[in-house]
C-alpha positions in Angstrom: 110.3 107.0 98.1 113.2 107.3 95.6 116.1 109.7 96.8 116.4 112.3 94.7 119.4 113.3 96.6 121.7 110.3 95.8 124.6 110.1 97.4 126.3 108.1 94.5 130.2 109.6 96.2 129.0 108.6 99.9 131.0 105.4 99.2 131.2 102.0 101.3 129.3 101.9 104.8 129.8 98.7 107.1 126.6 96.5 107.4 126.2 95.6 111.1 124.8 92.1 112.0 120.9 93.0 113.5 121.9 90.0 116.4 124.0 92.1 117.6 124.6 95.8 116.0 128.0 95.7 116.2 129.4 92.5 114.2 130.5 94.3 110.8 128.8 91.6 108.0 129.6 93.3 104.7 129.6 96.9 103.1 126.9 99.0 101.6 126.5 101.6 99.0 123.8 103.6 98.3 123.0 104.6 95.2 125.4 104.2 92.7 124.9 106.2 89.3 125.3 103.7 87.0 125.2 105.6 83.5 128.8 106.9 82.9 129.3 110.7 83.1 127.5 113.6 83.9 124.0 111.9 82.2 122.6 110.0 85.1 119.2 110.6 86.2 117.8 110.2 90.3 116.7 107.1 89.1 119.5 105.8 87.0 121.1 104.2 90.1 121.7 100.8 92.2 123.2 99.6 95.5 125.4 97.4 96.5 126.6 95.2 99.0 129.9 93.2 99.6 130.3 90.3 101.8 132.5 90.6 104.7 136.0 89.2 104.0 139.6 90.1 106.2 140.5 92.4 103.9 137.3 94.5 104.0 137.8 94.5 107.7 141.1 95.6 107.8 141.0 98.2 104.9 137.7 99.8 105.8 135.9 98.6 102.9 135.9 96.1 99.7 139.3 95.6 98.4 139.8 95.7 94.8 140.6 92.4 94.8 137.6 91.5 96.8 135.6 92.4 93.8 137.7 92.4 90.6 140.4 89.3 91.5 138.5 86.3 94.1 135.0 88.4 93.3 135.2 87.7 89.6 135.2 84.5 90.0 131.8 84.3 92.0 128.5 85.2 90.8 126.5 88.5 91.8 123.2 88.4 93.0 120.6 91.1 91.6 117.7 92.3 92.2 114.4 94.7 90.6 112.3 95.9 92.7 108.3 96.5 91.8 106.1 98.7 91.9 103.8 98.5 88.7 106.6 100.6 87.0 105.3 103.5 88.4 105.6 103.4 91.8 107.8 106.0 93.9 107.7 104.1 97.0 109.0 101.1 96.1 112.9 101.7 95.0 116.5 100.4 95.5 116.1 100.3 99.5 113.1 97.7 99.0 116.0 95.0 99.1 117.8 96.4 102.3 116.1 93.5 104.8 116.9 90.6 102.2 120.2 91.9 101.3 120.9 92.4 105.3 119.6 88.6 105.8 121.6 87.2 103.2 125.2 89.1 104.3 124.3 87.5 108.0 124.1 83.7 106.5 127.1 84.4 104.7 128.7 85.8 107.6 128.4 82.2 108.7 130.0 80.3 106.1 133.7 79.6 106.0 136.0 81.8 104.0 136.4 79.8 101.2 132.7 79.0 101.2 131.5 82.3 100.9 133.8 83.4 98.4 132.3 80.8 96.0 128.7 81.7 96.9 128.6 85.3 95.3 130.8 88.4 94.7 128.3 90.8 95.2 124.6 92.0 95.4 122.9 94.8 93.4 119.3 96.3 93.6 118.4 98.3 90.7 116.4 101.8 90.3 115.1 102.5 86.8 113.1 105.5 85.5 109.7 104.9 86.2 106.2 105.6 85.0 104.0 108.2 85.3 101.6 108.1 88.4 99.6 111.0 88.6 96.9 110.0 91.4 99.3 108.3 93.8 98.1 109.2 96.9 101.3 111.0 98.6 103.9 111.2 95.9 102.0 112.1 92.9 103.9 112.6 89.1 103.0 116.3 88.9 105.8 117.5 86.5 105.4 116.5 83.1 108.7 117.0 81.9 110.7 114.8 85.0 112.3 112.4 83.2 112.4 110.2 86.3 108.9 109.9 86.0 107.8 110.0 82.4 109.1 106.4 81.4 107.9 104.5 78.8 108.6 100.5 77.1 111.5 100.1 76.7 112.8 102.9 79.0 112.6 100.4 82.7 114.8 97.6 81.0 117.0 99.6 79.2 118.1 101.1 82.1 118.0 97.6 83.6 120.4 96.6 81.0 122.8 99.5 81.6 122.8 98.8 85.2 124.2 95.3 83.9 126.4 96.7 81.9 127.9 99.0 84.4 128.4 95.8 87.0 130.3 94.6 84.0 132.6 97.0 83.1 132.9 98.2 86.3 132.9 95.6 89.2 134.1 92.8 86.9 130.7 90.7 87.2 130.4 88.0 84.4 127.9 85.6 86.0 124.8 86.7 87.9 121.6 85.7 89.3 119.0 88.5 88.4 115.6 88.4 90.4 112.7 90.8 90.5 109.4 91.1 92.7 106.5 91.9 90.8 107.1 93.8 87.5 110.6 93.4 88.7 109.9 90.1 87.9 108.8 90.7 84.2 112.2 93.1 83.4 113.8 89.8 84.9 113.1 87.8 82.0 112.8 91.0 79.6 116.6 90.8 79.9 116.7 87.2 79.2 115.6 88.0 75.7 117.3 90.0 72.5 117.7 93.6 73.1 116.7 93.9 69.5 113.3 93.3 70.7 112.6 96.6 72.4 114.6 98.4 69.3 117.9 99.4 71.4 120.2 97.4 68.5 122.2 100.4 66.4 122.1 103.0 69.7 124.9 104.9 70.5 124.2 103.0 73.9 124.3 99.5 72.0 127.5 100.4 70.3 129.1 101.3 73.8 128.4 97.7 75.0 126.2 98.5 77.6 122.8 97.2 76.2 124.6 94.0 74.6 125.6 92.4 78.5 125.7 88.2 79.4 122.4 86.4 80.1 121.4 85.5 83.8 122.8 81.8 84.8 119.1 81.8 86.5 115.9 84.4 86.8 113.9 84.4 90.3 110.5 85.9 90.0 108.3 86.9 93.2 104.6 86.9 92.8 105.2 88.2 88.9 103.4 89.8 86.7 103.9 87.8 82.9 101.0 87.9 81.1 99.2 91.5 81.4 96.7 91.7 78.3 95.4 87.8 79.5 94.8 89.2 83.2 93.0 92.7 81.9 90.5 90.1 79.5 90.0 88.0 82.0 91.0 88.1 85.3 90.7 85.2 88.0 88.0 85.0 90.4 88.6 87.2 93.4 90.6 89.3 91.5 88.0 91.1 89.2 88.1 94.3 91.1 91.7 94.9 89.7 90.9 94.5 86.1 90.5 98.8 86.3 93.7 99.3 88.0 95.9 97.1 85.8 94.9 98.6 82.9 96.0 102.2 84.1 99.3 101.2 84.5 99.9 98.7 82.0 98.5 101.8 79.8 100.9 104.2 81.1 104.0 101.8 80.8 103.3 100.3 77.0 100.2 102.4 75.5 97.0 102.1 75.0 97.4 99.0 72.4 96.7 95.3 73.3 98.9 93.8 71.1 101.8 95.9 72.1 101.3 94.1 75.8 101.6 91.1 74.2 104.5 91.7 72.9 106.4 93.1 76.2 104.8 90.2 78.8 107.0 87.3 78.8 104.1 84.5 79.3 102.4 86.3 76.0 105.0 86.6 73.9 104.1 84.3 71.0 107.3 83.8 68.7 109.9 81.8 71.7 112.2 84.0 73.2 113.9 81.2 74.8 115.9 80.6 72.3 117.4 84.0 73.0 118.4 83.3 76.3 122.1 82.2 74.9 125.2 81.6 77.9 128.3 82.5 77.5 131.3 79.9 77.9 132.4 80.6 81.3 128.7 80.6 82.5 127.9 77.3 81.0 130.8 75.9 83.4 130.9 72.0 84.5 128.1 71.6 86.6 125.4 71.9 84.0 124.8 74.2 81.0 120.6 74.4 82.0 119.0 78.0 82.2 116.8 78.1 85.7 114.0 79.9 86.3 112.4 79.8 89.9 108.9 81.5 90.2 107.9 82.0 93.9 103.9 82.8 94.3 102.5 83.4 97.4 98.9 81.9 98.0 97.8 84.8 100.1 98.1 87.3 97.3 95.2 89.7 97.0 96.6 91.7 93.8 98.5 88.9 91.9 97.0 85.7 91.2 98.5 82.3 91.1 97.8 81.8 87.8 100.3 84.2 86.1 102.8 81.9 88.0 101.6 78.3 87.0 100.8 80.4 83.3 104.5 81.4 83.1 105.3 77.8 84.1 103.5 76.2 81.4 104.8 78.9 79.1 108.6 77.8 79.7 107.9 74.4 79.9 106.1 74.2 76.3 109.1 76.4 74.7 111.7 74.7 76.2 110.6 71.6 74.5 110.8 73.1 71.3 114.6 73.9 71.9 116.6 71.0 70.2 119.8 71.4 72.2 119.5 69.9 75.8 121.6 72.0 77.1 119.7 74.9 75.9 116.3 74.0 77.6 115.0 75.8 80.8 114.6 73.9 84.3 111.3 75.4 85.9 110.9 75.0 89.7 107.9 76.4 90.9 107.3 77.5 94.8 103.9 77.8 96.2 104.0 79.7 99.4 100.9 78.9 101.7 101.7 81.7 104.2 103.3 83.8 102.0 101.7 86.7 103.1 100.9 89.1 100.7 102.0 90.7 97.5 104.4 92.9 99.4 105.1 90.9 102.2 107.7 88.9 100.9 110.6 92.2 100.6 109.1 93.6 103.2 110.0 91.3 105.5 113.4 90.1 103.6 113.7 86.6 105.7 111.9 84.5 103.1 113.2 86.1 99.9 116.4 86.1 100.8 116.7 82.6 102.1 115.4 81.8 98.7 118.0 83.6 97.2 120.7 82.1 99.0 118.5 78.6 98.0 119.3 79.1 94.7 122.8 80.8 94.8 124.4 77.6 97.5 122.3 75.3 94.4 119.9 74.1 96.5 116.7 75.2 94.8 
């Protein structure tokens, strides 16, 4: 469950290689407040992890060059977890296996290598939902403003986590993924912040809603079209139609079209258009937005057709974008033993050799 009692000043930890528990493969820091000031909720916080570089090891812990001079120059990696918005299980620490996976195959790579693979990694908390009839952790207090989220309260802090990596840790190119709803706030931040009404905030006007695109989105067993899977859901998957309603109620309201509006494959004016790069990201090796969806075929509470549905989505928008360089490459990645829904961050190995897939540029 989320810590309440973040230790946002317990600073950088060593991450020890599981091979051997005692090979130091990067740093760790566990829940970073990532609203400036004295304003930050339990929620409102991330961790990090650093690579391993001879600096680290002889200083005791990133260097600030590590992550504002050579780091700059690399992209981060970043993650939102799931959880149907609401869920207090599921937090930050759902990354720890994929992030600890990842450090060890860098661990591998030479020097120069890694330094050109990423600068950092990043798994998001956000306020979440309220859940009243979870079975252990129930949302008793009504006035917890950890737990009393509504659209657009999950990707605006999502945002300001960006922002914060941005002003802070000097990160101007990222891959962002997300499991699950993580998934949909992937692509929510693909999109115009003017959509979910944060233009003219005092937030907005700080800089920290207004942050650079991802380079490329990685979604795990998403969720992109709600109101389509509450009408009619697949076969097999009719006994959830009950469940997804209470949350999708409890995240965006009781209204239909207001789920439209929010679920990336439902959207119906094309938000791809507002997935604009920045200069730097656009780079020499190909000015193309990615998106990777990953669907496991063993799912029992997503189905495969909000992947392939989000697929076609991208595929037919992109073709209405005149500027090649503008479009969006779509790779989906069936996984026959995938496991299921939660497998895949459970178990870290998969998802994070993804990851590393599509950081190195080979998916």
């Amino acid at each position: 469950m989320a810590d309440y009692n973040r230790s946002s000043s317990g600073g950088w930890k060593p991450v020890l290689d599981p091979t051997d528990n005692k090979t130091i493969i990067g740093h760790h820091w566990r829940r970073h407040d990532y609203v400036p000031g004295e304003e930050a909720l339990a929620l409102q916080t991330l961790d990090m992890w650093i690579p391993i570089s001879p600096a680290a090891l002889s200083y005791g812990k990133p260097t600030p060059n590590t992550l504002l001079g050579d780091g700059a120059k690399a992209p981060w990696l970043i993650y939102i977890h799931g959880g149907a918005w609401r869920d207090p299980v599921i937090d930050s620490s759902s990354f720890n296996a994929s992030a600890t996976k990842i450090l060890s195959d860098l661990a591998q790579q030479p020097l120069e290598q890694r330094k050109k693979t990423v600068a950092g990694i990043a798994s998001i908390n956000y306020r979440l939902s309220p859940y009243p009839n979870h079975p252990t952790h129930p949302s008793n207090d009504p006035y917890d403003p950890n737990r009393t989220a509504k659209h657009p309260d999950h990707i605006a802090d999502v945002l300001t986590a960006l922002g914060f990596l941005r002003n802070y840790f000097g990160m101007k190119e990222y891959v962002l993924a997300g499991h699950s709803c993580g998934a949909t706030l992937a692509l929510q931040a693909c999109m115009s912040p003017e959509r979910w009404g944060l233009a003219g905030t005092a937030e907005w006007r700080a800089g920290w809603y207004n942050v650079a695109k991802p380079k490329a989105v990685v979604g795990f067993n998403g969720l992109y079209d709600l109101a389509g899977f509450i009408a009619d859901p697949p076969k097999g998957y009719e006994r959830w139609k009950e469940a997804y309603r209470e949350f999708v109620v409890g995240a965006f309201g009781k209204k239909e079209e207001d789920w439209k509006k929010v679920c990336p494959g439902s959207i119906a004016e094309g938000w791809v258009r507002e997935w604009n790069l920045t200069q730097q990201q656009q780079g020499e090796e190909g000015k193309k937005r990615k998106v990777v969806l990953v669907q496991s075929l063993e799912d029992s509470l997503v189905p495969v057709e909000q992947t392939e549905g989000m697929a076609e989505y991208l595929e037919r928008e992109s073709q209405k974008v005149a500027d090649e360089d503008k479009k969006v490459e779509v790779v989906v990645l069936r996984e026959e033993k995938g496991g299921d829904h939660d497998e895949v961050w459970k178990k870290g190995e998969r998802l994070g050799e993804i990851l590393l897939g599509v950081l190195n540029g080979e998916i």
